[in-house]
C-alpha positions in Angstrom: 86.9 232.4 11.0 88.8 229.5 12.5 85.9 227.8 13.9 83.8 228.1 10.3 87.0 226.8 8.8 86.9 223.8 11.6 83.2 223.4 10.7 83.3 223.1 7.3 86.3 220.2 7.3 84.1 217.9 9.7 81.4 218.3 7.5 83.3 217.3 4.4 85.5 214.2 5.5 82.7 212.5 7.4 80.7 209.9 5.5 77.8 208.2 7.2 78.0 204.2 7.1 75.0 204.1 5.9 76.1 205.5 2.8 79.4 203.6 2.7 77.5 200.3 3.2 75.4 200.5 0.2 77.6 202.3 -2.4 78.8 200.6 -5.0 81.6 200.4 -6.9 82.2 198.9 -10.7 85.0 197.6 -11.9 85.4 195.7 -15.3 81.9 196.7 -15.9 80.5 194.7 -13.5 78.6 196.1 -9.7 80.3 194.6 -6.7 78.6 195.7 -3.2 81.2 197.5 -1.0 79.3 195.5 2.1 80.2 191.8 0.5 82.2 189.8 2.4 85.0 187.9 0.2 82.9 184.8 1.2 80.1 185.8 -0.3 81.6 186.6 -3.8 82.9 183.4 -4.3 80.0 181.6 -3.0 78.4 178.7 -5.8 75.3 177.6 -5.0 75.3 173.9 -4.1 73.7 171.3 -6.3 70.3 170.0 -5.4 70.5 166.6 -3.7 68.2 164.0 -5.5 67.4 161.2 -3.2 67.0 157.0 -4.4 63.6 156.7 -4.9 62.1 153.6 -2.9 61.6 150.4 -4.6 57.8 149.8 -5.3 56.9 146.0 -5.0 54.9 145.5 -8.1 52.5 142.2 -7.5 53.5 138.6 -10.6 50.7 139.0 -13.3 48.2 136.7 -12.5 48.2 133.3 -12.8 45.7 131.9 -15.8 42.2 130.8 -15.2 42.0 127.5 -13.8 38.7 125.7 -15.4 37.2 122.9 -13.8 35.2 121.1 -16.9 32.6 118.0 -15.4 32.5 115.2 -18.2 35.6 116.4 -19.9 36.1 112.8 -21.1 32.7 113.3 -23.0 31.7 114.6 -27.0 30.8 118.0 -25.8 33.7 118.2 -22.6 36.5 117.3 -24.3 35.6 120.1 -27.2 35.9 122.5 -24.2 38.8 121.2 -22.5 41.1 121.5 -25.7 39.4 125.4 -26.4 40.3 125.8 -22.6 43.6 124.6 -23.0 44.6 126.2 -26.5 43.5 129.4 -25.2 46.0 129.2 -22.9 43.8 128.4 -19.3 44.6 125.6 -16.7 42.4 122.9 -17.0 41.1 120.1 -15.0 38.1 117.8 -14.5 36.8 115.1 -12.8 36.5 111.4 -13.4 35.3 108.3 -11.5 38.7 106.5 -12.1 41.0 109.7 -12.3 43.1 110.2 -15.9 40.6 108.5 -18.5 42.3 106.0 -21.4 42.3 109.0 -23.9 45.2 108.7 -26.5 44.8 112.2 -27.5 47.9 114.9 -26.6 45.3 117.4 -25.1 44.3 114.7 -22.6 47.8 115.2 -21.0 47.9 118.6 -20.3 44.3 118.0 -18.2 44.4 117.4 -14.5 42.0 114.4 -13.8 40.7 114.4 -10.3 39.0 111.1 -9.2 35.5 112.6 -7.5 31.7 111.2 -8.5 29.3 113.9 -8.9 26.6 112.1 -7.1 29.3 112.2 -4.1 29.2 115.9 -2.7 32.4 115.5 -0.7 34.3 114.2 -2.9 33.6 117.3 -5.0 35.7 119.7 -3.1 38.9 119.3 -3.2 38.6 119.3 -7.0 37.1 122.6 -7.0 40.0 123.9 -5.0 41.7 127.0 -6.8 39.1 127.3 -9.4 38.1 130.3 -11.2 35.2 129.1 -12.9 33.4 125.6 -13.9 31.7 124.3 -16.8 29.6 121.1 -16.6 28.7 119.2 -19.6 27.5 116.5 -17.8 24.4 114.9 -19.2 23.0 111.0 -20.2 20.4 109.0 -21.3 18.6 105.7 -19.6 15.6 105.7 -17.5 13.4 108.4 -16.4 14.7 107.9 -12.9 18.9 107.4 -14.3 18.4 110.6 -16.4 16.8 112.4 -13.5 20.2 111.2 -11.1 22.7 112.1 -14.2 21.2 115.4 -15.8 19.4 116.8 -12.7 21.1 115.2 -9.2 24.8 115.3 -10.5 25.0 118.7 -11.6 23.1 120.3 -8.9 25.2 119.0 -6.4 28.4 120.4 -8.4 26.5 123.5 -8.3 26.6 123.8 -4.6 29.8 122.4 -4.1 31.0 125.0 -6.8 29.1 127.7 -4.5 30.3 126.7 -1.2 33.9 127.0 -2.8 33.2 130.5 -3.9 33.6 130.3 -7.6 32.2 132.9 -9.6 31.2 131.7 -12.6 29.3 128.5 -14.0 28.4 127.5 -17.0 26.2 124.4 -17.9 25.5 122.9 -21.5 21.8 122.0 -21.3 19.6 120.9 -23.6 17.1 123.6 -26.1 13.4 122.3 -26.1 12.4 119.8 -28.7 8.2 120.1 -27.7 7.1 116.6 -28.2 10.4 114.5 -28.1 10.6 116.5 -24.1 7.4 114.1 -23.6 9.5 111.0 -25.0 12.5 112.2 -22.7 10.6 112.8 -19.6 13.7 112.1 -16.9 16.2 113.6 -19.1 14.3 117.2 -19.6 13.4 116.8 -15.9 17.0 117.0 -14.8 18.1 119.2 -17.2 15.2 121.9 -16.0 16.0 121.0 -12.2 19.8 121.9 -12.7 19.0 124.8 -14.4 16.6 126.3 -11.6 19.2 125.6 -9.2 21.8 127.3 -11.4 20.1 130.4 -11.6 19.3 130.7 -8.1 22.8 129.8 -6.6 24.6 132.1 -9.3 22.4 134.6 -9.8 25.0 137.3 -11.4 27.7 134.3 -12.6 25.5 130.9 -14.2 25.1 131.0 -17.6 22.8 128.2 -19.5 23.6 127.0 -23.0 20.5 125.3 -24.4 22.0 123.8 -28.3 19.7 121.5 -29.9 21.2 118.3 -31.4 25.5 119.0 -31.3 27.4 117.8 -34.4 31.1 117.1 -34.8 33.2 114.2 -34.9 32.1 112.3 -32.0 34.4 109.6 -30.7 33.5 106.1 -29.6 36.1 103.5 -28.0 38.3 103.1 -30.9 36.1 104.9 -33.6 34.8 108.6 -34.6 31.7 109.0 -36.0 32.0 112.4 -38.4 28.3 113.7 -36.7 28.8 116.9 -38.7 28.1 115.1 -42.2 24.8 115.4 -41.4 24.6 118.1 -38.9 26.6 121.0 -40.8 24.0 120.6 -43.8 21.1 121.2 -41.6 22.1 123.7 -39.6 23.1 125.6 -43.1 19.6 125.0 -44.1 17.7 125.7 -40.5 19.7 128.5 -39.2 17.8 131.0 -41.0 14.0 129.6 -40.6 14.3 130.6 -37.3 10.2 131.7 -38.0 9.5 128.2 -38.4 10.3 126.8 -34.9 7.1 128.5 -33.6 4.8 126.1 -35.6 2.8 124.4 -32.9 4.0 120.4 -31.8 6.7 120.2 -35.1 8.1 123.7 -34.5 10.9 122.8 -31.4 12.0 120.0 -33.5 13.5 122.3 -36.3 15.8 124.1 -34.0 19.4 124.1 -35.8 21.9 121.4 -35.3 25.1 123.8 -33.6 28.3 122.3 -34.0 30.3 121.1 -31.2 33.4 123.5 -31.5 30.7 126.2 -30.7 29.6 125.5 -27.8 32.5 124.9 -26.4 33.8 128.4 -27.7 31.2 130.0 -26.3 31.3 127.8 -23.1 35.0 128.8 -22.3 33.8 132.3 -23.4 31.3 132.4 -20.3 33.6 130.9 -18.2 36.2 133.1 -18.2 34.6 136.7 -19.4 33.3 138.6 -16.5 31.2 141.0 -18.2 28.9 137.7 -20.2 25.9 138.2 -19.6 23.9 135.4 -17.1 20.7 133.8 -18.1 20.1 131.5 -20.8 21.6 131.1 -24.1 19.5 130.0 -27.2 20.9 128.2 -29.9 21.1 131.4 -31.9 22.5 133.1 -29.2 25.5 130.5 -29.5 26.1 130.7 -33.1 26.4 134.6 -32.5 28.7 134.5 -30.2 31.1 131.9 -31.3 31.3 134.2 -34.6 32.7 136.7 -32.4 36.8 137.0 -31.8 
């Protein structure tokens, strides 16, 4: 009897710690663990550390497009250098004597350079730093003077310009006029020659724009002669008998006048606008795109 007694006493007092260690008790309506540690109860989770974030270097927006413009002093240049320049590009160009005697504000904001085109090495420095040139170099005189000034000068601009590594170039020739090219022999011969080497040294970059006779206000010494009194009317009249230029021998010779504010839009355009397309540029093709913003 005693030992049953003894038995059943042992049985009843002893808890395994197994159960101790998990049961739980509630207090407040709430579930503590009876194996938590006082530590552990009051333990607040710590904050997440957020680390300074390294300085990225970002690169200065590019600089503008520095332009290099051959016979900026000229009708058809100094059109292009003040679209250059209002556009907001760096321009500079090249002159036998350095700065010209130009009394106009845009011929202060030019950087003459004192080079000769039919002197290669004094060519390079010139082209030093620039993006892109346009050459609107071009004259009249004797076969063999407009041969040296349309053709000569301008191809060797062409290879200094490609030595250098500039990408684009653009060159204001001259559109066919059929039998006045017979008259002009030297000057067409030049023009053609420049052209050839253009497209062969700039294959992806050299753009050609061919107007036919250029109107504006045209400046000589001391006077301006107002060349678009008589060139705006006919280009009104010409631009759209475009059908009429293919009449054999007279045809060439009704090609519109194109006025000189649009080619040098479009000129600065080519420059300076990667995706233009290369090749040659008609005189419609230039009244197009100088309509274009």
């Amino acid at each position: 009897m005693r030992s049953s007694l003894s038995r059943l006493i042992r049985s009843s007092c002893s808890v395994s710690p197994s159960r101790l260690s998990s049961s739980v008790l509630l207090k407040n309506g709430k579930a503590f663990s009876s194996d938590a540690t006082p530590r552990d109860s009051v333990r607040v989770d710590e904050p997440f550390k957020v680390e300074e974030a390294e300085t990225v270097k970002v690169p200065p927006p590019p600089s503008p497009d520095k332009l290099l413009v051959l016979g900026g002093s000229g009708f058809v240049g100094s059109h292009v250098c003040k679209e250059a320049l209002d556009r907001g590009f760096v321009v500079s160009s090249l002159n036998r004597s350095g700065k010209p005697s130009i009394s106009e504000s845009w011929a202060d904001k030019v950087i003459w350079n004192q080079g000769n085109l039919l002197e290669p090495a004094s060519l390079m420095d010139s082209m030093d730093g620039v993006s892109a040139v346009v050459s609107c170099v071009g004259g009249f005189g004797s076969n063999s003077q407009m041969v040296k000034i349309n053709g000569t000068a301008n191809i060797n601009a062409i290879r200094a310009a490609a030595e250098k590594g500039i990408k684009r170039f653009v060159y204001v020739s001259a559109a066919d006029f059929g039998l006045v090219n017979y008259l002009l022999q030297g000057y067409y011969e030049g023009k053609r020659a420049a052209e050839a080497e253009l497209l062969s040294k700039f294959t992806y970059g050299g753009v050609i724009l061919r107007p036919g006779f250029i109107h504006g206000t045209r400046r000589v010494g001391s006077m301006k002669i107002p060349l678009g009194l008589v060139g705006s009317p006919m280009q009104m009249v010409l631009q759209n008998a475009k059908p009429l230029t293919r009449l054999p021998l007279v045809g060439p010779m009704l090609t519109p006048p194109v006025s000189a504010t649009s080619v040098a839009k479009v000129a600065v355009r080519a420059a300076t606008d990667p995706v233009f397309p290369p090749g040659i540029v008609d005189v419609y093709g230039i009244m197009r795109y100088s309509e274009q913003k």
